[in-house]
N, C-alpha and C positions, 0 to 999 in steps of 0.2 A: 553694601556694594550694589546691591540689587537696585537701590531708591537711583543712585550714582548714576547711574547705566540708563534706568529710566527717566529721568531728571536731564540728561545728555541730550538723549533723543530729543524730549520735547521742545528744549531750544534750539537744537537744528531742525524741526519743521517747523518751529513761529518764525524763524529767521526766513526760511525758504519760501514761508507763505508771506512776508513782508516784500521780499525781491521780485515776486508776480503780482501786486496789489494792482495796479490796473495802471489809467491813464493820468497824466501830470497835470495839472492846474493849465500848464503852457499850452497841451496837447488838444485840451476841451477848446481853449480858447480860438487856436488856430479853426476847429472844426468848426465851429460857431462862427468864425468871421468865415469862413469860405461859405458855407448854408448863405448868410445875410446875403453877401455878394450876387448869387446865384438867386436870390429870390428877388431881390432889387434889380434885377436886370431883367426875370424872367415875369414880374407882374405887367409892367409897361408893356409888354409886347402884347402877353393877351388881353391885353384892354383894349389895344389898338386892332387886334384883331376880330373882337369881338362887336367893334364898330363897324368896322368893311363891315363883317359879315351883313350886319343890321341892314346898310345901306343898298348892299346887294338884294338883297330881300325886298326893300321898297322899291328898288329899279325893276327886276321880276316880275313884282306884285303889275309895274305901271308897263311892259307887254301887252298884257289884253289893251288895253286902253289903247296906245299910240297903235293898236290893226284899225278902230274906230277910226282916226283921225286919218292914217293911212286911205281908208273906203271912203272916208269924205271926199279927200286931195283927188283922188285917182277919177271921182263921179262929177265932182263942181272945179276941180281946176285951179281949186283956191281951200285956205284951210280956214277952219271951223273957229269961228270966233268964241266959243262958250261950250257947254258940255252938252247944253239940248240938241247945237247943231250938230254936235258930233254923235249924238244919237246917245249921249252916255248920263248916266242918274247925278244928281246935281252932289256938289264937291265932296257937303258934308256927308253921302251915302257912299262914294267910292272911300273906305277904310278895311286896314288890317291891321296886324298885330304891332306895326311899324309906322301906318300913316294915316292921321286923323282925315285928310281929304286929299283930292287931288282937282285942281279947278283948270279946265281950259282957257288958253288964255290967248288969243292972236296965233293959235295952233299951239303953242306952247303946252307944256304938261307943269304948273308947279303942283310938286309933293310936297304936302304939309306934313312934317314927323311928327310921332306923337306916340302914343298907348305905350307898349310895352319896351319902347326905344331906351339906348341909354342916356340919362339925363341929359347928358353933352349935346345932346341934339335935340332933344324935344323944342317943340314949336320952332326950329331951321324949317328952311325950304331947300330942296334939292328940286331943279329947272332941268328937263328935259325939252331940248331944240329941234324942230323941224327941218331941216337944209333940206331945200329947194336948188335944183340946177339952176343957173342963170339965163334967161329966156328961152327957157322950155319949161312950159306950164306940164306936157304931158309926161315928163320924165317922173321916175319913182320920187320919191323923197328918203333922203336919208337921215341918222338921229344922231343927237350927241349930247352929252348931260354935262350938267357944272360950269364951270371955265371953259370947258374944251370948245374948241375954232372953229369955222367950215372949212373943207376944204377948198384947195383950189378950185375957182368956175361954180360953185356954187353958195347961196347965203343965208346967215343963220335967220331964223325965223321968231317974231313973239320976244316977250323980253325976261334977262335974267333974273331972277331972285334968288338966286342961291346963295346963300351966305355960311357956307359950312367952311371953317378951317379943309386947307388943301392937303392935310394933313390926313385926314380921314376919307378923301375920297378917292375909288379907283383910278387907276393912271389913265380909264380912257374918259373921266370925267375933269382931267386936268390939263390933258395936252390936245 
């Protein structure tokens, strides 16, 4: 009677312990398709963001440069045809982590991408513009990069090369 008794027991705890075995085949599955879902959605975005950034960073980098071309405008009245005039090291020496050079061009700035860039973009040019008010030589000048316009009464300067998908570039390089 003893064995009986104990013998009992042990199939109501393998029983008990089959009722909490874990999750279903269905249960993995569902978990597994929502993960996909959520990584499929969430790579794209940081890729895409990991280009702004980039871009940002060669616009940045090209700052120092367009106060040069700035001191040019503001002394001669007219903008820098090349890098010597704008007092600046020639193309292949202006580089960072983002741009193999940067060559003045009719006061224009092309950035050449390149070094540590994401592939998508190595050897693009991102085109930084001069605007010039319209018949006033002495007025400031203002900037605008990519596709983006002049505004009214004043006009864009130097010519584009910027061939980067508009997809990748800041909204104030596109409007």
């Amino acid at each position: 009677m003893g064995m009986m008794v104990t013998n009992m027991h042990f199939r109501e705890s393998t029983s008990l312990f089959n009722k909490v075995n874990g999750f279903t085949l269905i249960e993995l599955m569902i978990v597994v398709s929502i993960l996909s879902i959520l990584v499929s959605i969430g790579i794209p975005s940081y890729h895409q963001h990991t280009v702004k950034t980039q871009i940002k960073q060669a616009l940045l980098y090209s700052e120092q440069l367009k106060q040069n071309v700035n001191e040019y405008y503001r002394v001669h009245q007219r903008l820098p045809t090349s890098n010597k005039q704008a007092g600046l090291p020639e193309p292949e020496y202006l580089i960072s982590n983002y741009v193999t050079s940067v060559e003045v061009n009719g006061g224009a700035l092309q950035i050449q991408l390149g070094n540590k860039i994401n592939q998508k973009l190595a050897g693009k040019v991102l085109t930084l513009h001069p605007f010039t008010v319209n018949d006033s030589a002495k007025s400031p000048i203002a900037w605008g990069c990519g596709y983006s316009k002049a505004p009214q009464g004043m006009s864009k300067k130097g010519s584009s090369r910027t061939d980067i998908d508009h997809y990748y570039l800041p909204i104030q390089c596109r409007i």
